[in-house]
MDAnalysis code that builds the backbone (N, CA, C; Angstrom):
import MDAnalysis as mda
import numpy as np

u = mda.Universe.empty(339, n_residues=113, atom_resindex=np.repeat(np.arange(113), 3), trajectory=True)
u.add_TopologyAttr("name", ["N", "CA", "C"] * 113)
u.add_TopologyAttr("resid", np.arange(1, 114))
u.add_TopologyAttr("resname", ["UNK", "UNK", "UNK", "UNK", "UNK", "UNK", "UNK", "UNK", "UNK", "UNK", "UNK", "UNK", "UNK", "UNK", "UNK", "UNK", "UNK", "UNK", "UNK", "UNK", "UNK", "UNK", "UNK", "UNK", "UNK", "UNK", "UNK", "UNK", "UNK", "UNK", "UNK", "UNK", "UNK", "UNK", "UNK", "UNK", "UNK", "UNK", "UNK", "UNK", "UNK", "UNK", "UNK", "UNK", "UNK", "UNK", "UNK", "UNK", "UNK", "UNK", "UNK", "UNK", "UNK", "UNK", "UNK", "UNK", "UNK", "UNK", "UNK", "UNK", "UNK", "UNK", "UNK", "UNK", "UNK", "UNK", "UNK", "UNK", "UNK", "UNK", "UNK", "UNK", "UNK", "UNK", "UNK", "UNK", "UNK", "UNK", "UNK", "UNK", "UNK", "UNK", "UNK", "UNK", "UNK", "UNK", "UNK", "UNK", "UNK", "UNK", "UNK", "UNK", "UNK", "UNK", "UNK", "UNK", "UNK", "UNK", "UNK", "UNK", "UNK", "UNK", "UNK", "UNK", "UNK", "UNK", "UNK", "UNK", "UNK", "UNK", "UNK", "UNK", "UNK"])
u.atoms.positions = np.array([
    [0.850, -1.173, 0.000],
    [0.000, 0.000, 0.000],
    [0.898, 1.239, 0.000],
    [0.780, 1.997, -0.973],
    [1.511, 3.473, -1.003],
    [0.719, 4.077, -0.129],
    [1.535, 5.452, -0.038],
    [1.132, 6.479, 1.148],
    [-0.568, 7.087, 0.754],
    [-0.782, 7.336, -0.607],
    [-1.883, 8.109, -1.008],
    [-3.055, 6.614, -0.675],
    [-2.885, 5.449, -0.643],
    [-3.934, 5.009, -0.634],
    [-4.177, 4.938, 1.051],
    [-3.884, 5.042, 1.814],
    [-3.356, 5.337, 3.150],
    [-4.157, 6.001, 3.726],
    [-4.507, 7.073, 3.058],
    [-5.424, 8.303, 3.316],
    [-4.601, 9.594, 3.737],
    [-3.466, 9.712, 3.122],
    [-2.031, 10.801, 3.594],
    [-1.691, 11.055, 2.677],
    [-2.311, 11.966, 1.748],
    [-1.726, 12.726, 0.345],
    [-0.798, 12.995, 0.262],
    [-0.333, 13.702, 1.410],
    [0.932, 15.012, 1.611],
    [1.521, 14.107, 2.527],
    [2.831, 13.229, 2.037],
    [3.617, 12.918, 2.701],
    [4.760, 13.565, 3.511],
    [5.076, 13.939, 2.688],
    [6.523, 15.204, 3.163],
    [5.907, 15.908, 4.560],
    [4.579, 16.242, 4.374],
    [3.907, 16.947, 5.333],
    [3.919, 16.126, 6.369],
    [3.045, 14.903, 6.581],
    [2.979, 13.980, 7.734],
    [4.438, 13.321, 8.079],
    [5.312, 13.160, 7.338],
    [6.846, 12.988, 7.333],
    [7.564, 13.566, 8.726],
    [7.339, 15.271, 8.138],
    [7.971, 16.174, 9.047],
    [6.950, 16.161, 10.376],
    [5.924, 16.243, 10.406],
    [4.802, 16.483, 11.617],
    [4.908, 15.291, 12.684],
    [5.542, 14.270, 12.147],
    [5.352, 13.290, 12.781],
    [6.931, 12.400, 13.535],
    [8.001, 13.643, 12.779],
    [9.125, 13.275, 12.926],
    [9.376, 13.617, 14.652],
    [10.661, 12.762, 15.102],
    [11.250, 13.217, 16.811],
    [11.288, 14.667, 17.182],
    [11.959, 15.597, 16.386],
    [12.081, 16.976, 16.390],
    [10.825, 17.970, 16.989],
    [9.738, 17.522, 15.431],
    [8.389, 18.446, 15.784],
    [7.683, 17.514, 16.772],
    [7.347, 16.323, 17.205],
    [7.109, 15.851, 18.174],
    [7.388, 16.221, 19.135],
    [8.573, 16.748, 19.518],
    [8.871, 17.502, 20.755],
    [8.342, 19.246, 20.836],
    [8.621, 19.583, 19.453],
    [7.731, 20.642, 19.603],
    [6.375, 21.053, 20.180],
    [5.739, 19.554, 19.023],
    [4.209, 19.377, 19.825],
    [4.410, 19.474, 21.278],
    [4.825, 18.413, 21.690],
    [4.772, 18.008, 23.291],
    [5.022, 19.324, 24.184],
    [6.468, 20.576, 23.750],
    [5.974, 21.714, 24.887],
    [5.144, 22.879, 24.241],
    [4.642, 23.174, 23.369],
    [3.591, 23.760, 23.168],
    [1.944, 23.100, 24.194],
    [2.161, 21.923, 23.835],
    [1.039, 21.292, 24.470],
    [1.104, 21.513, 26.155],
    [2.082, 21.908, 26.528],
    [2.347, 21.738, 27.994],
    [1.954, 22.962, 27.936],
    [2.282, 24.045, 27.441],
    [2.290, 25.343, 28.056],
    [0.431, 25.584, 27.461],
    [0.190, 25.019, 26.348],
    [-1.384, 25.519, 25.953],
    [-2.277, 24.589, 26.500],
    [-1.817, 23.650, 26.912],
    [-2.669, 22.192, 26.768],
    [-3.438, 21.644, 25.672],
    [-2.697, 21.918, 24.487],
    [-3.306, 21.598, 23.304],
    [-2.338, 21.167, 22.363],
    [-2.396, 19.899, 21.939],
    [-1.487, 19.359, 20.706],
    [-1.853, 19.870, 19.372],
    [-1.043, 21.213, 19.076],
    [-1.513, 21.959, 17.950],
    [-1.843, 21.191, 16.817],
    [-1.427, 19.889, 16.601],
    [-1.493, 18.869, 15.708],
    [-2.677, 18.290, 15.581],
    [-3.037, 17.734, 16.744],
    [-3.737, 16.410, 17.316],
    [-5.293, 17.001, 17.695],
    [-5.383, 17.669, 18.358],
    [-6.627, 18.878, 19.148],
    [-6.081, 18.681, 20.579],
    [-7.025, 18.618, 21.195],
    [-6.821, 18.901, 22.733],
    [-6.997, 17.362, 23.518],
    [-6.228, 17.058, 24.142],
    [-5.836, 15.728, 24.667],
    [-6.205, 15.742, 25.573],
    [-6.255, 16.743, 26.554],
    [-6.652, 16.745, 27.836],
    [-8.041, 15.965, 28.164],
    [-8.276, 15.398, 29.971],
    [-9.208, 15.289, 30.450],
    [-10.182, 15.845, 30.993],
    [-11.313, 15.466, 30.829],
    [-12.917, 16.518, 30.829],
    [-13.697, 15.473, 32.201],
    [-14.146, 16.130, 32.693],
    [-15.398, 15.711, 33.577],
    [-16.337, 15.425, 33.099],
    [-16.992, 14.679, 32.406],
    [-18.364, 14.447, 31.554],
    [-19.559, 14.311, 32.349],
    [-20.827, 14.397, 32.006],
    [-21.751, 13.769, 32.765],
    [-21.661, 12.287, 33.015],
    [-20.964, 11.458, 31.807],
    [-20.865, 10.163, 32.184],
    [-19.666, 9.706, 32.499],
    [-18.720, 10.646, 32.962],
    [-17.895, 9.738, 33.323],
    [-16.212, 11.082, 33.068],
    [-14.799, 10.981, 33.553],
    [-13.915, 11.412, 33.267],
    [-13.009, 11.150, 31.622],
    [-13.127, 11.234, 31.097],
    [-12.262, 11.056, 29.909],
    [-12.086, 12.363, 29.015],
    [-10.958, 12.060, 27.863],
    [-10.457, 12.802, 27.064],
    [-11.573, 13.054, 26.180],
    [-11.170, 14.275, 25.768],
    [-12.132, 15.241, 24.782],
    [-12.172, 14.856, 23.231],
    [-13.034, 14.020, 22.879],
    [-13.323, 13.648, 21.965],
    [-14.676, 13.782, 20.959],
    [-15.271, 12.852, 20.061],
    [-16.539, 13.175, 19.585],
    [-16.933, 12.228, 19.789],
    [-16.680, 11.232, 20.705],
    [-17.199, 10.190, 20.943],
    [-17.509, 10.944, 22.367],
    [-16.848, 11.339, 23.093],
    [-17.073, 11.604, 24.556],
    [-17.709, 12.553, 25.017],
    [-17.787, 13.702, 23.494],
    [-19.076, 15.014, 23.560],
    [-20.006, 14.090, 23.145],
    [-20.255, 13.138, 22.702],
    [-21.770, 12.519, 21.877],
    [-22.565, 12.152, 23.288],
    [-21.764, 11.349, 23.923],
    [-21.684, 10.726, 24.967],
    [-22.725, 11.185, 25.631],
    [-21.685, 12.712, 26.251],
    [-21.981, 13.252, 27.146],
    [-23.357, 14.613, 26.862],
    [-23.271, 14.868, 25.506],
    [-24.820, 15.115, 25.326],
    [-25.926, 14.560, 25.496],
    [-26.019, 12.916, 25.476],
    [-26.986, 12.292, 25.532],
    [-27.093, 12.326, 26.698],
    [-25.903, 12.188, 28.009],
    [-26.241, 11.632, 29.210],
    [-27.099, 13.005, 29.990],
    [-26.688, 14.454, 29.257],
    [-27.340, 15.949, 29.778],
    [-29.011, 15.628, 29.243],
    [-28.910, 15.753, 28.368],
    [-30.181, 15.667, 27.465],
    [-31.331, 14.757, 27.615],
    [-30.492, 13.403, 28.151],
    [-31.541, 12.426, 28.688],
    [-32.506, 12.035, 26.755],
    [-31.475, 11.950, 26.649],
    [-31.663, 11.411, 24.573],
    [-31.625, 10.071, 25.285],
    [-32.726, 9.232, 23.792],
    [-33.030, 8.375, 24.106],
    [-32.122, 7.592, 22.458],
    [-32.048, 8.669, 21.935],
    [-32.019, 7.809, 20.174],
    [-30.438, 8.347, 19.416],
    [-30.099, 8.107, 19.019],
    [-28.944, 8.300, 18.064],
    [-28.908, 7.666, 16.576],
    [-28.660, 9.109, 16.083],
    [-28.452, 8.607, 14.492],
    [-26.984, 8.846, 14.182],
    [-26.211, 8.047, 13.718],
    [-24.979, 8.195, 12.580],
    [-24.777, 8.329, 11.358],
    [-24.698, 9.353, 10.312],
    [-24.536, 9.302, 9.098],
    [-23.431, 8.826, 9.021],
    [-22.620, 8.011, 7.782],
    [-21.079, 7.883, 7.405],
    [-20.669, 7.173, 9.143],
    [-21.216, 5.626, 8.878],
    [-20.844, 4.687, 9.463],
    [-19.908, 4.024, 9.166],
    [-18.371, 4.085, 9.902],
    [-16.903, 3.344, 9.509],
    [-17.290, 1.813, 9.831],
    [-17.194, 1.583, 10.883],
    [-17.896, 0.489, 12.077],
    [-19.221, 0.823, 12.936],
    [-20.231, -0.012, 12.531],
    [-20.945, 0.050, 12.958],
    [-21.001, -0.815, 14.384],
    [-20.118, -1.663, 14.573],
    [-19.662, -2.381, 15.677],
    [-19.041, -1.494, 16.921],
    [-18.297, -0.753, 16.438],
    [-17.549, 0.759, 17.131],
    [-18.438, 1.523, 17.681],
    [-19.763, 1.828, 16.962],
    [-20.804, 3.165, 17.098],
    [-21.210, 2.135, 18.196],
    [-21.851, 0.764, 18.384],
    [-22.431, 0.454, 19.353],
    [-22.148, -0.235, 20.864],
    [-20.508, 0.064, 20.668],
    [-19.811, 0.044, 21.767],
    [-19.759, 0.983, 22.372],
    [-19.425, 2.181, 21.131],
    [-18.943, 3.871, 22.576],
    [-19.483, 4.525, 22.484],
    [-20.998, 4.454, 22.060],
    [-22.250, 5.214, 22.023],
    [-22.919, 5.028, 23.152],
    [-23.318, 5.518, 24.168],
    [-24.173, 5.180, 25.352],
    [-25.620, 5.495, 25.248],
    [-26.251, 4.920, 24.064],
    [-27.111, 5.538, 23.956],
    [-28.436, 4.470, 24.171],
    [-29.787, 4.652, 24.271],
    [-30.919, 3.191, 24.301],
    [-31.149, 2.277, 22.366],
    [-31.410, 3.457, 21.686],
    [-31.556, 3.420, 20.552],
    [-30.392, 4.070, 19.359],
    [-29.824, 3.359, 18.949],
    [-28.875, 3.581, 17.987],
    [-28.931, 3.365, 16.739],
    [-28.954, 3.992, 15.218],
    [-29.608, 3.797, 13.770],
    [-27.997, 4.152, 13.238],
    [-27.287, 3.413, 12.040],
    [-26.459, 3.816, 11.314],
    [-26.521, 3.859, 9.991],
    [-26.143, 4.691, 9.320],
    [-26.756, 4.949, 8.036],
    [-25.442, 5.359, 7.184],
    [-24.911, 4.570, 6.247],
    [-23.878, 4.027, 5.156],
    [-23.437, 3.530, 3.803],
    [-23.476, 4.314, 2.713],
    [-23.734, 3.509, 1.493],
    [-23.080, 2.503, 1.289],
    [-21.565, 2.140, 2.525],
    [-20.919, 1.173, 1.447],
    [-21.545, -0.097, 2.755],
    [-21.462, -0.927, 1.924],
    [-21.898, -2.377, 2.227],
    [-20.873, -2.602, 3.307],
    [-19.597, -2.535, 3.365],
    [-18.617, -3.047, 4.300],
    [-18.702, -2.240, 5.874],
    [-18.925, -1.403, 5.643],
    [-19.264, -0.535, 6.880],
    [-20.160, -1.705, 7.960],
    [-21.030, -1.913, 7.269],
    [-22.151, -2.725, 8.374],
    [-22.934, -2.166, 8.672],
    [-23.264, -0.805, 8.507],
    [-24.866, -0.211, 8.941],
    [-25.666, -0.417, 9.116],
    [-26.536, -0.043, 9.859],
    [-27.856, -0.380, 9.750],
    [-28.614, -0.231, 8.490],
    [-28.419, 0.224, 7.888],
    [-29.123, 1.072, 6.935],
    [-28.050, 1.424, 5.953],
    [-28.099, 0.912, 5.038],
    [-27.203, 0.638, 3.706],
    [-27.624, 1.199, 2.398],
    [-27.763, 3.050, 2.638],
    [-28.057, 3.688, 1.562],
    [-27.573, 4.779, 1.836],
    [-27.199, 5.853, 0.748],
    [-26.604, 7.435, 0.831],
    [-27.983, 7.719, 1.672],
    [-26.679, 9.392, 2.274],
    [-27.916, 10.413, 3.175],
    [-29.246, 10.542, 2.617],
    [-29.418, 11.009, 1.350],
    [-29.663, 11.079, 0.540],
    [-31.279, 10.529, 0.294],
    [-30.689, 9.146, 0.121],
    [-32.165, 8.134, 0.128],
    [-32.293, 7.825, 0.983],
    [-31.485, 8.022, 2.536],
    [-32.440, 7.689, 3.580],
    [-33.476, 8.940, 4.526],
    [-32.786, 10.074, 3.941],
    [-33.806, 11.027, 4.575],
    [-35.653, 10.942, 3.456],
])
């Protein structure tokens, strides 16, 4: 597998970003901002459900657990196995055109709205 099928167009770019040097860069920028100018923000959050890092799994989370949501929809399902592990939700729908994904629902946005 070459780099472009990878999903990393710009090698040279992820090359250098990812090299010992700017890695350390990252790392004291991140100390002094608390933010991996690279990465987003790494740090730990107090959630309604629980302590963990700041993610979109862990804001989804933690909207449902404020909100007292009962349902969740996913457009552009990778794993649908994934969504129904770190989703805390009662009712969960995934919606995916490609067949390999596993969705619930195995059609563009499109035709399923």
């Amino acid at each position: 597998m070459d780099w472009e099928e990878a999903g990393r167009p710009n090698k040279a770019m992820w090359l250098l970003a990812e090299s010992k040097p700017v890695r350390r860069v990252r790392k004291a920028i991140g100390r002094v901002l608390g933010v991996d100018p690279f990465t987003g923000d790494t740090r730990f959050y107090q959630f309604a459900h629980g302590r963990h890092r700041a993610t979109r799994i862990q804001l989804v989370n933690h909207m449902i657990a404020v909100n007292s949501y009962s349902r969740y929809l996913e457009i552009g399902v990778r794993s649908s196995e994934a969504m129904l592990e770190e989703i805390h939700c009662k009712n969960r729908l995934g919606v995916d055109p490609d067949p390999n994904a596993s969705a619930d629902v195995c059609k563009t946005s499109d035709e399923f709205f």
